[in-house]
C-alpha positions in Angstrom: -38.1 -32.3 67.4 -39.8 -34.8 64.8 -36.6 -37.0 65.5 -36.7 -36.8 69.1 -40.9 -37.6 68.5 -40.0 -40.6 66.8 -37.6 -42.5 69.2 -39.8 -41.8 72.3 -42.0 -43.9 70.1 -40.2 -46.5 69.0 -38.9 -46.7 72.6 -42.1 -47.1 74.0 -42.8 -49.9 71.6 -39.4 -52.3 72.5 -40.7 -51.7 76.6 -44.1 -52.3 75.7 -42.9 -55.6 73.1 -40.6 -56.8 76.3 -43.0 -56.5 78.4 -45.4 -59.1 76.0 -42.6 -61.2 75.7 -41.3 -61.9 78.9 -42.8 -64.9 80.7 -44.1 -64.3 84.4 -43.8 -67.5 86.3 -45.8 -70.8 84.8 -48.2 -68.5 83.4 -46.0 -66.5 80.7 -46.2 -69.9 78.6 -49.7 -70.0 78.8 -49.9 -66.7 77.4 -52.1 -66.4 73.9 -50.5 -65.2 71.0 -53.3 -62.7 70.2 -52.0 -60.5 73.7 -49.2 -59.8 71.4 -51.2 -58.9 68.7 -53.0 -56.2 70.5 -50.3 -55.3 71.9 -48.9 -54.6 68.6 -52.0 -52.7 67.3 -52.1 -50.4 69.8 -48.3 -49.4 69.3 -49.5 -49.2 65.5 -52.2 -46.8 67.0 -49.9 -44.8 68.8 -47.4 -44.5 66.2 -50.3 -43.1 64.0 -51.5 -41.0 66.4 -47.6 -39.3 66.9 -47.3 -39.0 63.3 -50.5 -37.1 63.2 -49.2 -35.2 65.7 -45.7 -34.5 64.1 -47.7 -34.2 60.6 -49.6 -31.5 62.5 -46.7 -30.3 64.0 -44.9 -29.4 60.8 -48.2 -27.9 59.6 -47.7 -25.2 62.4 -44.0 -25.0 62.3 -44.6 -24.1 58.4 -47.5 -21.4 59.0 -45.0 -19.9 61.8 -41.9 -19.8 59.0 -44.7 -18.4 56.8 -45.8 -15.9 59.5 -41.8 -15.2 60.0 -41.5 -14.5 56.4 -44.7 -11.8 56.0 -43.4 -10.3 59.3 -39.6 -10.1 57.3 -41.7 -8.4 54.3 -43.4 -6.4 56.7 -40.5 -5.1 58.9 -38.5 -4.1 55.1 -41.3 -2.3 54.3 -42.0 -0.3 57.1 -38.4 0.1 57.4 -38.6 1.4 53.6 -41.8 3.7 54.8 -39.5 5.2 57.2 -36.5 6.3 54.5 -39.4 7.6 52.4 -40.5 9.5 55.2 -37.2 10.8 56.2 -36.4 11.6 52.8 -39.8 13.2 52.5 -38.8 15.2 55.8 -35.7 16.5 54.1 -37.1 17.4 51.2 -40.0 19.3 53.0 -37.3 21.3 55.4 -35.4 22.5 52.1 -38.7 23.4 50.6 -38.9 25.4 53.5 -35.8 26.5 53.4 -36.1 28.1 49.4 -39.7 29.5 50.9 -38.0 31.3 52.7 -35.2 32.7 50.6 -38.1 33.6 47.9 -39.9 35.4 50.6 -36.6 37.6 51.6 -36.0 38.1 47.8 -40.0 39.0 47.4 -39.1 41.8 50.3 -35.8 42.8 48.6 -37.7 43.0 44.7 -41.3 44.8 46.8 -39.4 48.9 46.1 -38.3 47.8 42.9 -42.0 46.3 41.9 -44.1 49.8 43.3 -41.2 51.5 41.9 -42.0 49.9 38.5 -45.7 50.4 39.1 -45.3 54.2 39.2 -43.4 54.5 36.2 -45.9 52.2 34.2 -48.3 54.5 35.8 -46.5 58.0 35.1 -46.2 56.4 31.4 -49.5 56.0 30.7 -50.4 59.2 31.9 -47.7 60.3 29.5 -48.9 58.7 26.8 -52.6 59.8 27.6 -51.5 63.3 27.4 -49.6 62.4 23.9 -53.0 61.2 22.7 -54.9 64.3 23.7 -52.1 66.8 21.8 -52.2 64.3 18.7 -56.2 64.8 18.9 -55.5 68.7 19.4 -53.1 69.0 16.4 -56.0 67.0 14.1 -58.1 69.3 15.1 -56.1 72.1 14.8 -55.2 70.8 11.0 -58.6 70.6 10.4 -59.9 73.9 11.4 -56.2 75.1 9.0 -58.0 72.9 6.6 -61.0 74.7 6.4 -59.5 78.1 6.8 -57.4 77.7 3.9 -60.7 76.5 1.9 -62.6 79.8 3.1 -59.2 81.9 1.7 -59.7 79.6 -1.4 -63.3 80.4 -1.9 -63.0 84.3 -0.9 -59.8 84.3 -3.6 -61.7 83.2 -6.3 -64.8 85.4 -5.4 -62.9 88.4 -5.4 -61.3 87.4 -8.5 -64.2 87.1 -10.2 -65.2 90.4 -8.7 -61.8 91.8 -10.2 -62.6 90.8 -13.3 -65.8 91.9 -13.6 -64.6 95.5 -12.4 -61.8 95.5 -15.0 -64.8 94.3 -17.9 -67.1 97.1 -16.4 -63.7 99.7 -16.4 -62.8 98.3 -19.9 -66.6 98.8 -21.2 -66.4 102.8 -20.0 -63.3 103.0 -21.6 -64.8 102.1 -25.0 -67.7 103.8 -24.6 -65.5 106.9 -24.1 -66.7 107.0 -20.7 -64.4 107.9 -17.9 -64.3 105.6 -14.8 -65.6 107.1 -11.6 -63.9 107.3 -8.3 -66.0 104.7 -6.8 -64.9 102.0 -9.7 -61.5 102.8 -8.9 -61.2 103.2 -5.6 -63.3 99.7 -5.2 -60.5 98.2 -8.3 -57.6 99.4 -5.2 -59.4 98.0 -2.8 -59.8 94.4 -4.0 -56.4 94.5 -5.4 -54.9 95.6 -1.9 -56.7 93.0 -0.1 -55.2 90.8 2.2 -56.5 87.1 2.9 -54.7 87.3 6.3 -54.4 89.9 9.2 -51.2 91.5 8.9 -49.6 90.2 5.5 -48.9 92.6 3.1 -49.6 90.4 -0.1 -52.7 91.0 -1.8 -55.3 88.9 -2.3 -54.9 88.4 -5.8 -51.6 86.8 -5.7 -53.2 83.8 -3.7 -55.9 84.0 -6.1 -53.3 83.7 -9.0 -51.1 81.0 -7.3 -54.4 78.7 -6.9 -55.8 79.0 -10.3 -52.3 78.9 -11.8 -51.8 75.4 -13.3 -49.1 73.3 -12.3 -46.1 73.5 -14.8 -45.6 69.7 -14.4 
């Protein structure tokens, strides 16, 4: 186009030029040389004013390649947006697609889960009931605890009463006295005590066991 520009020009110049220099009848001779002159200037005026034009030309033709370009750089990135957005697709439809297997595995593990719930449930109950016969059996040990120190105490009581009997027994005896019925039949009586309903051991033999010393 800036070629083509350029010889229109310069072709208008040679007609323009010919037509300056050829004479027309007695006259042409006659013919000052400052016609040429301006003829001249003004082709010098139109040749400026084309290569504005073609300066301004290629300004244009240069913001178009420029337009071209961010169009080019906008067409790859939209096409770019849209394989994102495809691949964004494909990866939301398989999301979906293990959504839904969880949820069919959620309905497939929902008996085992309340299944699990009532067992954690029937073992604690279980193990609240273990707690309440543990807290049975410490009381229980307790209350042996302190019937064993009642035994204790009564032992040793009716030891002491024992002995007594036998130093009030032993006292007659020397003083050539004869015991009575009641001192004996209260000696057979504390030494046929039981510390228990229903055993037949005496009370003295737990008495003796408890103040015996240990051989060790």
């Amino acid at each position: 186009a800036d070629a083509a520009a350029a010889a229109a020009a310069e072709a208008e110049a040679e007609s323009e030029v010919a037509a300056v220099s050829t004479p027309v009848g007695a006259s042409a001779s006659a013919t000052p040389r400052s016609a040429a002159a301006s003829a001249f200037s003004r082709m010098e005026a139109m040749l400026e004013a084309r290569e504005a034009e073609l300066a301004e030309a290629r300004e244009q033709v240069k913001v178009m390649q420029e337009q071209l370009e961010e169009l080019g750089e906008e067409r790859e990135s939209l096409l770019e947006e849209l394989e994102d957005k495809t691949e964004v697709e494909q990866l939301a439809e398989e999301y979906l697609e293990q959504i839904e297997e969880y949820e069919e595995e959620l309905l497939e593990l929902r008996p085992m889960a309340d299944e699990f719930a009532m067992t954690t449930r029937a073992l604690a109950e279980t193990k609240d009931e273990q707690v309440r016969l543990m807290q049975e059996v410490g009381r229980l040990n307790t209350k042996l605890r302190d019937r064993e120190d009642e035994l204790f105490r009564a032992a040793t009581h009716n030891a002491e009463l024992q002995q007594k009997l036998n130093d009030a027994e032993a006292a007659l005896k020397a003083a050539g006295l004869r015991p009575n019925a009641l001192t004996s039949n209260l000696a057979a009586r504390a030494h046929n005590a039981s510390p228990v309903a229903g055993t037949p051991q005496g009370i003295w033999g737990f008495a003796a066991r408890a103040m015996t010393p240990d051989p060790k």
